[in-house]
C-alpha positions in Angstrom: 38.5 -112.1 -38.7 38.2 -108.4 -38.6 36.3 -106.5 -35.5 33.3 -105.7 -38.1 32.6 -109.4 -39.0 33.1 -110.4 -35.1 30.3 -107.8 -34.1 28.1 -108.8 -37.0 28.4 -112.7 -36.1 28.0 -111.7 -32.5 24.6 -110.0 -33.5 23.4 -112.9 -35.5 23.9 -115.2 -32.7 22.2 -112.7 -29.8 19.3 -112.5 -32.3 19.0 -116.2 -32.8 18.4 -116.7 -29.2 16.2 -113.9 -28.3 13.7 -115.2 -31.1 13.3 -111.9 -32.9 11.0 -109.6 -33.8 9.6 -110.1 -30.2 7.0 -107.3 -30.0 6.9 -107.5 -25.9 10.5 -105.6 -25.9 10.0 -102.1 -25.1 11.1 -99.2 -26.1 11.9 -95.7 -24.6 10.2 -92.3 -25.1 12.0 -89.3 -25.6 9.9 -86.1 -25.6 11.1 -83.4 -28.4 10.3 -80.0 -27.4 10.5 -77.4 -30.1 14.3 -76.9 -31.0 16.5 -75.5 -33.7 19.2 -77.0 -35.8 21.6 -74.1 -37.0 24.5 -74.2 -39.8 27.6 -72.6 -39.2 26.6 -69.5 -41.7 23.6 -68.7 -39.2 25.2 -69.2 -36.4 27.8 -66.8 -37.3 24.8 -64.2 -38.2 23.1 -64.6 -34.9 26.0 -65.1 -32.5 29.0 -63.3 -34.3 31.7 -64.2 -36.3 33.3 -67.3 -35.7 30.7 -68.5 -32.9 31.3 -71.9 -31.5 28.3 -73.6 -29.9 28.9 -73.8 -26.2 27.4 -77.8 -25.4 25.0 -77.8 -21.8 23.6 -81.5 -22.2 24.1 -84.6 -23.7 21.3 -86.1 -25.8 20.1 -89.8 -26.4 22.1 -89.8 -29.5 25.3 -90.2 -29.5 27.2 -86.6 -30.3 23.7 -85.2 -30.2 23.7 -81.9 -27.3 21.6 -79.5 -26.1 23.0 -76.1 -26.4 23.8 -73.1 -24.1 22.3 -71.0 -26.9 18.8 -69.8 -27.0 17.1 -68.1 -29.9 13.5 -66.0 -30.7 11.4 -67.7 -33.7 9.1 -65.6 -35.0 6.3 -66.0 -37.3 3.7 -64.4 -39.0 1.0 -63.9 -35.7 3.4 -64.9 -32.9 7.0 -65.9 -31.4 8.6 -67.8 -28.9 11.6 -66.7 -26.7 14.2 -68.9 -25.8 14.2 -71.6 -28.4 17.2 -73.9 -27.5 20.0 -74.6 -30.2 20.7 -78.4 -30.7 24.3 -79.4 -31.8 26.5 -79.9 -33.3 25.9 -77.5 -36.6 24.4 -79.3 -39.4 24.9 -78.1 -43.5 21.5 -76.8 -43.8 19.4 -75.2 -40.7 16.3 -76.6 -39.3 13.3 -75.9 -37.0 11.5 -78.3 -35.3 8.3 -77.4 -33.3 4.9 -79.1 -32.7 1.2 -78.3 -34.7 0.2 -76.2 -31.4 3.7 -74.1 -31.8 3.0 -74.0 -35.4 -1.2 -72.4 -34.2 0.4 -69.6 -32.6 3.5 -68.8 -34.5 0.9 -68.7 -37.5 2.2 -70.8 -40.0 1.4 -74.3 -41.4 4.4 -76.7 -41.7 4.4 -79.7 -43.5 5.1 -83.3 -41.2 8.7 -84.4 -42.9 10.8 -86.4 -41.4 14.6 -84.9 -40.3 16.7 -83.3 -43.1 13.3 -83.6 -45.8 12.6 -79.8 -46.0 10.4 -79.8 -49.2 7.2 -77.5 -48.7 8.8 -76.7 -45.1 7.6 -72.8 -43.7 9.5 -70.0 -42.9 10.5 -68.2 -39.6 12.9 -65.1 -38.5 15.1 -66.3 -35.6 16.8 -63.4 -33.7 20.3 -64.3 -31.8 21.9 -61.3 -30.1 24.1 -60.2 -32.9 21.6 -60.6 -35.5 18.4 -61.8 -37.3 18.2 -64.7 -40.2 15.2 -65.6 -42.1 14.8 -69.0 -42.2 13.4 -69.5 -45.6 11.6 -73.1 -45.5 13.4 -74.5 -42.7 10.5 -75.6 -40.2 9.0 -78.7 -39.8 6.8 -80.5 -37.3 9.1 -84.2 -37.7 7.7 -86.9 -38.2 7.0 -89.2 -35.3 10.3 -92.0 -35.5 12.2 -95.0 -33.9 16.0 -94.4 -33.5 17.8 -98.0 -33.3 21.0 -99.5 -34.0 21.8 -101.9 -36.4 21.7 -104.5 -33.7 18.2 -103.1 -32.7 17.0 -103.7 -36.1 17.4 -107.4 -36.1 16.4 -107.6 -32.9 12.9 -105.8 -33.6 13.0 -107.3 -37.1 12.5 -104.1 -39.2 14.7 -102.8 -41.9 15.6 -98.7 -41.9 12.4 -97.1 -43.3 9.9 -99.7 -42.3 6.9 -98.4 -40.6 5.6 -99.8 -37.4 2.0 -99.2 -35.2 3.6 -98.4 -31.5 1.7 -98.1 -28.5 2.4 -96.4 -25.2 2.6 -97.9 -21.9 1.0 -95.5 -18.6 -2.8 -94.9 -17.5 -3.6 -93.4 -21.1 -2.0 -96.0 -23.7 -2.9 -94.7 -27.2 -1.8 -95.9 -30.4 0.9 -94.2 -32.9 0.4 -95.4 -36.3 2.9 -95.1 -39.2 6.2 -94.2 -37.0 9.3 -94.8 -38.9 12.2 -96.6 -38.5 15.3 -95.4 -38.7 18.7 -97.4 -38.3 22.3 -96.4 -37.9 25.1 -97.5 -36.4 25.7 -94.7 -34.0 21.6 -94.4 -32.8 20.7 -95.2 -29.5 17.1 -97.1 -29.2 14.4 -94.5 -28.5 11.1 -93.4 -29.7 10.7 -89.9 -30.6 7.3 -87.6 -30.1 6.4 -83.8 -30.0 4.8 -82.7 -27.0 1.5 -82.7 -28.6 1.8 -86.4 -29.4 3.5 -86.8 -25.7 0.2 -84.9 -23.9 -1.9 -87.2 -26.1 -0.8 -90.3 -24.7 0.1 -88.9 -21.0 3.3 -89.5 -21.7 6.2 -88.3 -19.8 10.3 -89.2 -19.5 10.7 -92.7 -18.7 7.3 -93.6 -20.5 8.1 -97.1 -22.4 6.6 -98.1 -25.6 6.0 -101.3 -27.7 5.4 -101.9 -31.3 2.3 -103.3 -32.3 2.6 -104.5 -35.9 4.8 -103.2 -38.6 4.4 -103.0 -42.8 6.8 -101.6 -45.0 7.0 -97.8 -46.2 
């Protein structure tokens, strides 16, 4: 028996007795600030040629970090300074921000969920050696669960279900619709903008439940 038939029988059992889809597990809350995903062509235009991205944090998700790098987005009534570069590169670049960034930077960007860039808006981003526009690149993401696949049998859901969650703290609110989204390499965490975090007076460390859960 191989070491992926061993884990997979492993998870079967652990699921058995745990009785799953047992809503009273909880989940943690990670807080998404507005960020920017860059590809290696941009980088290169903003940072110089041949830029590597200089890793300051680790993230939730495995190989996921925070850069040293800082960039200005700027839209069509406002910017913001010292937007923070998320790594490693990806193929195609990507901003994330929240409805209240999108207010004041002026545009109006569709809710997608990571990587979905259909009908996205458009910012400039300005690095020290040079300015990109970001032709339909920004987003506001769509509110989602990160889990394993051994999270997604112990929840019950299949990648792409959606689920009703609700917070835990002094203002408990309900987010309707989150989706779920399994890999092998995600760590189990809820994901929110920091208008939906403010909303439910949610801060790091913040635990959440789902409710009830439908397919997409």
């Amino acid at each position: 028996m191989n070491a992926e038939s061993r884990i997979g029988d492993l998870a079967e059992e652990i699921v058995s007795r745990l009785a799953v889809s047992d809503s009273s597990l909880s989940i943690p809350v990670g807080i998404s600030n507005r960020h920017i995903h860059l590809s290696q062509r941009d980088l290169e235009t903003l940072f110089g040629p041949g830029y590597a991205l200089t890793p300051q944090k680790e993230l939730s998700q495995p190989g996921q970090y925070a850069a040293k790098e800082t960039v200005c987005i700027a839209g069509q009534k406002g910017s913001f300074s010292k937007v923070r570069v998320l790594g490693p590169v990806r193929a195609e670049s990507q901003v994330e921000i929240s409805r209240t960034d999108a207010y004041q930077l002026g545009i109006d960007p569709p809710v997608r969920q990571s990587g979905d860039l259909s009908g996205a808006e458009s910012v400039s981003a300005i690095g020290p050696c040079g300015m990109v526009i970001l032709q339909n690149k920004v987003i506001i993401a769509r509110r989602h669960i990160h889990m394993s696949v051994l999270d997604g049998k112990l929840y019950g859901v299949d990648d792409g279900d959606l689920v009703d969650v609700r917070n835990t703290g002094s203002q408990r609110c309900m987010f309707y619709d989150v989706v779920i989204r399994i890999h092998a390499d995600f760590s189990l965490e809820f994901h929110v903008d920091t208008d939906e975090a403010n909303a439910g007076g949610i801060k790091t460390g913040t635990m959440a439940q789902i409710i009830g859960k439908h397919k997409g």
